[in-house]
N, C-alpha and C positions, 0 to 999 in steps of 0.2 A: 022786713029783712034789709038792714044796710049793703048796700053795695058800692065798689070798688074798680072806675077805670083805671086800668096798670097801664099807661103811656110807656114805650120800651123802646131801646134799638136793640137788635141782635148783637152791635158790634158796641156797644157802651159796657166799659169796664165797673161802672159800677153798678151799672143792673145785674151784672155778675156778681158782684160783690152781695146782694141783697139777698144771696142763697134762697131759701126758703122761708125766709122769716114772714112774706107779706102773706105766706101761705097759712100757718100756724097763727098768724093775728086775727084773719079773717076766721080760720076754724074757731078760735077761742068765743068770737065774736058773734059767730053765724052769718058774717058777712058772705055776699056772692062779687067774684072777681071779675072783671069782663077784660080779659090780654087783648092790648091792644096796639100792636108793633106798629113804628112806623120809622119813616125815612129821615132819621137825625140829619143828615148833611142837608135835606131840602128845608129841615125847621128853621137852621140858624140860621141863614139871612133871612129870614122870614122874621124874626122876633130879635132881633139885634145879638146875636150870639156868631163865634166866629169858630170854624174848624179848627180843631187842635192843633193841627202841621202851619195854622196859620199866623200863632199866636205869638206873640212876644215871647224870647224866647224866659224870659226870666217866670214864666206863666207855664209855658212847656216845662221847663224843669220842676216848677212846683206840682204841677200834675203828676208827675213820678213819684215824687218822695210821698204826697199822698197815699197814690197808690198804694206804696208800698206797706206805708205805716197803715192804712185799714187794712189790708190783708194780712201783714201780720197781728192785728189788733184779733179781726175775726176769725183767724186760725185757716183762711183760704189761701190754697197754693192762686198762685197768680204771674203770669210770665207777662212782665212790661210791656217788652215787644214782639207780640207773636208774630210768629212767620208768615200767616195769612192774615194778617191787619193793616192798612183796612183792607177790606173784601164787598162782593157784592150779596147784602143785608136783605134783598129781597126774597131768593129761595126758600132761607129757614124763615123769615117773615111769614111768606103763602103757607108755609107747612102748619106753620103754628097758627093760623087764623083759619086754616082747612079740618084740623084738628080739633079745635075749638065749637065749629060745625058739626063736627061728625059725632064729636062726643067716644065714649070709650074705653077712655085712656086717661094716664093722668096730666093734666095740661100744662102744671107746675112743676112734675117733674122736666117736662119736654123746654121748656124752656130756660128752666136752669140747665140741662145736658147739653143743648145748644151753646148757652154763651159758655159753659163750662169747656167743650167742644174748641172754644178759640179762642179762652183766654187762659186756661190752665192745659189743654192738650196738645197745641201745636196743631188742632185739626184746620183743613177750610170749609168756613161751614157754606159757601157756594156751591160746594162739589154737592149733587146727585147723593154719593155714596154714603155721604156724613150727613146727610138729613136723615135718609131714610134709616138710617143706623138711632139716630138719637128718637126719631116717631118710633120704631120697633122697640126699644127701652125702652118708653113711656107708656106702651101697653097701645098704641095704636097701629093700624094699617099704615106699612111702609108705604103705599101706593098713592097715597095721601098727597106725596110730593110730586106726584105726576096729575092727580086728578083734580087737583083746588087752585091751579095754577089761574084760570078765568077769575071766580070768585077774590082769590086771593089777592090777584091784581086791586079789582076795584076797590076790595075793603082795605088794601095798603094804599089808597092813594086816599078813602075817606080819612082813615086814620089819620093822617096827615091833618087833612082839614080839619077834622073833631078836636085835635090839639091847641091848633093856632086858635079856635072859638073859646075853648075850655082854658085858657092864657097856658100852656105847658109853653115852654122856654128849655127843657132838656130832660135828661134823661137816667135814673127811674123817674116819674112824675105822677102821684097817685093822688085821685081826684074823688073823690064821695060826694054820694047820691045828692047831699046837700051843700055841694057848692066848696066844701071847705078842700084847699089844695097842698100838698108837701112834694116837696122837691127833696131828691137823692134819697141813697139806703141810708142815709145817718139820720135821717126823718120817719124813721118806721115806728120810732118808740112813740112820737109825738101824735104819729096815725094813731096807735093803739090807744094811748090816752083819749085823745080825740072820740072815738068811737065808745071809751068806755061811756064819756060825758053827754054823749048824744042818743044813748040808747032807749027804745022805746022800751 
């Protein structure tokens, strides 16, 4: 069975973008997915990559119109500037990596409803109330967000590390079993091909 590190941040607009697609590739496929969120703002200076607010602005601007045009490309509502972005990435991070754990529930939804959560609702997905809201929709225990907080810590600061080893540079960032790596959701097609060419 091929398998599928998903490198994520909770607050990157186009891991949102990536809907469900890398879910439906893998099922076609029989691939297994390993979610693996981590802390985008401590990647980029780490790999030569600079925060958006930090960027030239003529980089800032083109980042919008992006935006805009995949989302309306994919038919995703998407609010450019949500009211809680950025935010602190780690709560719904532990939830989704405690979840993961625990099993249950589905894990693709959970984190599509998350970034969905803050980049098409106006939610924060810092707040307590908005995780446990989006693990209870994904068919898991809302308490998740309270009890994987240990665990979750450690595995979000491996994650980190797993990425800078694995060369991610940002975010979606999907990496299979054998080395081969794609960067962003406009790379999902070329995952699938990929997989189809490599299958046992």
């Amino acid at each position: 069975m091929a398998s599928i590190d998903f490198y994520f941040s909770t607050l990157s607009p186009y891991s949102y973008l990536a809907g469900n697609r890398l879910e439906e590739l893998a099922a076609r496929h029989g691939a297994q997915i390993t979610y693996k969120p981590f802390d985008i703002m401590a990647l980029f200076p780490r790999t030569g990559g600079t925060p958006p607010k930090e960027r030239h602005p003529a980089r800032q601007e083109y980042r919008l119109i992006e935006l805009e045009r995949q989302a309306k490309k994919l038919q995703m509502p998407l609010n450019l500037k949500p009211a809680h972005w950025p935010t602190n990435a780690a709560p719904s991070s532990y939830a989704i990596i405690a979840a993961q754990k625990a099993g249950g529930g589905d894990l693709g939804a959970l984190v599509q409803g998350i970034l969905r959560a803050c980049w098409a609702e106006e939610k924060n997905i810092a707040e307590d109330a908005v995780v446990k809201d989006c693990l209870t929709a994904a068919g898991f225990d809302a308490s998740l967000a309270d009890s994987g907080l240990l665990v979750g810590a450690e595995t979000y600061g491996q994650n980190l590390e797993d990425a800078v080893s694995a060369g991610v540079f940002g975010a979606p960032f999907y990496v299979t079993d054998d080395g081969a790596r794609f960067w962003g959701q406009d790379r999902l097609d070329d995952l699938d091909r990929h997989l189809s060419e490599h299958q046992t």
